[in-house]
C-alpha positions in Angstrom: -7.6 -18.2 -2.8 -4.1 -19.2 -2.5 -1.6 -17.8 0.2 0.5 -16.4 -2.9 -2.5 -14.5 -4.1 -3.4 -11.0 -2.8 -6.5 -10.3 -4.9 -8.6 -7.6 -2.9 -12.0 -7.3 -3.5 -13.2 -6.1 -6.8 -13.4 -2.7 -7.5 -16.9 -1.2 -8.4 -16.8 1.9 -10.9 -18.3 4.7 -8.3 -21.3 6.4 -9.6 -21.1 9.5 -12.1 -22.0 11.8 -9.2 -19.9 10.1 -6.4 -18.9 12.5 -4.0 -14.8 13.5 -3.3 -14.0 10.9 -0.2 -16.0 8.3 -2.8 -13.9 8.6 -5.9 -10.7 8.9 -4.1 -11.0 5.6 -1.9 -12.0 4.0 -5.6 -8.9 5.9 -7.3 -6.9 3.8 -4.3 -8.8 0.2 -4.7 -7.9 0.5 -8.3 -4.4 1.0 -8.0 -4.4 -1.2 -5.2 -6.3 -4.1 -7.4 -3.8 -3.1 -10.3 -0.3 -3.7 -8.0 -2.6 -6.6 -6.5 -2.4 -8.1 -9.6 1.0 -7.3 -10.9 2.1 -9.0 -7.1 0.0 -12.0 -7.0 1.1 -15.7 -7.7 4.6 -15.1 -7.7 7.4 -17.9 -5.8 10.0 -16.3 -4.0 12.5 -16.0 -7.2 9.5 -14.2 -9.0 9.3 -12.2 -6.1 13.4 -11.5 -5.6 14.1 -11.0 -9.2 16.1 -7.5 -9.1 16.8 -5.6 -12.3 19.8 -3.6 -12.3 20.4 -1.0 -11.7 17.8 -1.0 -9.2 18.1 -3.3 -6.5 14.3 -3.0 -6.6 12.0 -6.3 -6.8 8.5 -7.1 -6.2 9.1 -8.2 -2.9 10.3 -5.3 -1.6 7.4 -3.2 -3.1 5.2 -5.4 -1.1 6.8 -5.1 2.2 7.5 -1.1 1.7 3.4 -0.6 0.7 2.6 -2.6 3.8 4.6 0.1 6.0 3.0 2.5 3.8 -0.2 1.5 4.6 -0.1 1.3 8.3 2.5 3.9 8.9 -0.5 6.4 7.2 -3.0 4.9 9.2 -0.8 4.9 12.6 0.9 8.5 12.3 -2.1 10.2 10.3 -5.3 8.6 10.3 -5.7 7.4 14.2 -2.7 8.4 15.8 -2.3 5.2 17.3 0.8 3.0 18.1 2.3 0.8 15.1 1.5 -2.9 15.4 3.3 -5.7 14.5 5.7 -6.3 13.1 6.4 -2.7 12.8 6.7 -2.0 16.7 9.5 -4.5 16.8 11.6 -2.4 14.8 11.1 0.7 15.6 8.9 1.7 12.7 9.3 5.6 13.8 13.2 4.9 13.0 14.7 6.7 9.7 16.2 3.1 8.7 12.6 1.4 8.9 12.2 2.1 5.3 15.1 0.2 3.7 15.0 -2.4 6.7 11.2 -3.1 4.3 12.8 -2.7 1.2 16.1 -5.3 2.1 14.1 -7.7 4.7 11.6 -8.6 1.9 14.4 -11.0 0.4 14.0 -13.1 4.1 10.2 -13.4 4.2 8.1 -16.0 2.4 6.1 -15.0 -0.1 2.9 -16.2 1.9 4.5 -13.7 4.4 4.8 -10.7 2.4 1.3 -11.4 0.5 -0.4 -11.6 4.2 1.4 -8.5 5.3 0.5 -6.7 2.2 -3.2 -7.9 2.8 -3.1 -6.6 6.2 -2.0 -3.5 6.3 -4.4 -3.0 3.5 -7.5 -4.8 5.5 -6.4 -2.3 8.7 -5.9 0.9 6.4 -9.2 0.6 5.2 -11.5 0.5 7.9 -9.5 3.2 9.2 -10.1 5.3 6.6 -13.8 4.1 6.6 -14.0 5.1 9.7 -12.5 8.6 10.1 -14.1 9.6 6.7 -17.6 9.0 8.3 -16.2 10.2 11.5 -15.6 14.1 10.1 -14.8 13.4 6.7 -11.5 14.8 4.9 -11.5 18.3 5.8 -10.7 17.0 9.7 -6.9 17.6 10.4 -4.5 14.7 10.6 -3.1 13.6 13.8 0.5 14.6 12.4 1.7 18.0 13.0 3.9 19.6 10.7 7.4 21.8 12.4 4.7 24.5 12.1 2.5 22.9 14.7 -0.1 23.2 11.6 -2.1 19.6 10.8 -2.7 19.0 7.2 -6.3 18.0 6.7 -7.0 14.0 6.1 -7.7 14.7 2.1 -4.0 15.6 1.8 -2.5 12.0 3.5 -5.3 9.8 1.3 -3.9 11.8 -1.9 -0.3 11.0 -0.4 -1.2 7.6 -0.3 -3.4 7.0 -3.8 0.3 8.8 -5.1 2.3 6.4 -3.2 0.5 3.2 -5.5 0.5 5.6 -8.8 4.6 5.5 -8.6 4.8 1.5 -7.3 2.3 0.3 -10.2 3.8 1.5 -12.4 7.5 0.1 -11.1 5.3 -3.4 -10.6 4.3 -3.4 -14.0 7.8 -3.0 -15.4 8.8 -5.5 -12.6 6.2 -8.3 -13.2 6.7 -8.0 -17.6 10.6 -8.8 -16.8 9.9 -12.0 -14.6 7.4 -13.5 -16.9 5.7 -11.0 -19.4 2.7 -10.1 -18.0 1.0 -7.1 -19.1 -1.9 -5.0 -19.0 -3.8 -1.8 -17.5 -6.0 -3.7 -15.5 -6.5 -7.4 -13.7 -9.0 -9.5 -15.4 -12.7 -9.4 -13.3 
């Protein structure tokens, strides 16, 4: 595998009678392996081709599903501290969002492609674990102005949604810088 490839592992079709937690971690490897492939093998003008509009590229969508990724896992799933290189910018900050979305244009694409991987990689076996830990009726460790924490089942749905809008954005994204389409990446 090359640096400018983020393949994840393949996804397996889950069994007809897969429970909940089951089919929705598959529901979010396939959109994952879908945006995966619309990302991957890209240089950095593939990756920092904006289409106005939208200052959007491909880039950016890497970098701002990266904070996705951990920013569920830190503030929902575990409760634990951000890691790099979140901490360094203050990841709780309202401005951490478009700092992911603008920054992108300054990294490598090795460096967005490995951040991407990751936050995925850490997101993961965090949900792994919790899932086998209580499952997704266990509240979140995020309370709500109410005080109330919304169950686990509501931030993996938040985050499978997250993908649905970027993959489809990727796919418009990746046609434009050198036609590739398609539903789903080649096994």
């Amino acid at each position: 595998m090359t640096e400018n490839t983020v393949v994840i592992t393949e996804v397996h079709e889950p069994s007809m009678t897969a429970g909940e937690a089951e089919l929705l971690l598959f529901a979010l490897d396939r959109s994952r392996a879908q945006f995966a492939w619309k990302c991957g093998g890209l240089d950095a003008a593939g990756l920092g081709k904006a289409y106005p509009p939208s200052a959007m590229t491909l880039g950016g969508l890497l970098k701002h599903l990266a904070l996705v990724e951990d920013a569920q896992v830190a503030v929902h799933v575990t409760g634990r501290p951000f890691g790099p290189p979140w901490h360094a910018i203050g990841a709780a900050g309202s401005d951490v969002g478009d700092w992911a979305w603008q920054s992108a244009a300054d990294d490598a694409p090795e460096e967005l492609y490995a951040l991407w991987r990751g936050a995925v990689q850490r997101s993961r076996a965090a949900w792994t674990a919790a899932i086998a830990d209580g499952g997704l009726d266990q509240p979140s460790k995020f309370a709500g102005d109410s005080g109330q924490a919304p169950n686990l089942r509501r931030f993996l749905v938040d985050l499978h949604d997250e993908y649905a809008r970027h993959v489809g954005h990727a796919d418009l994204l990746r046609e434009a810088v050198d036609g590739l389409v398609g539903e789903d990446p080649p096994q």
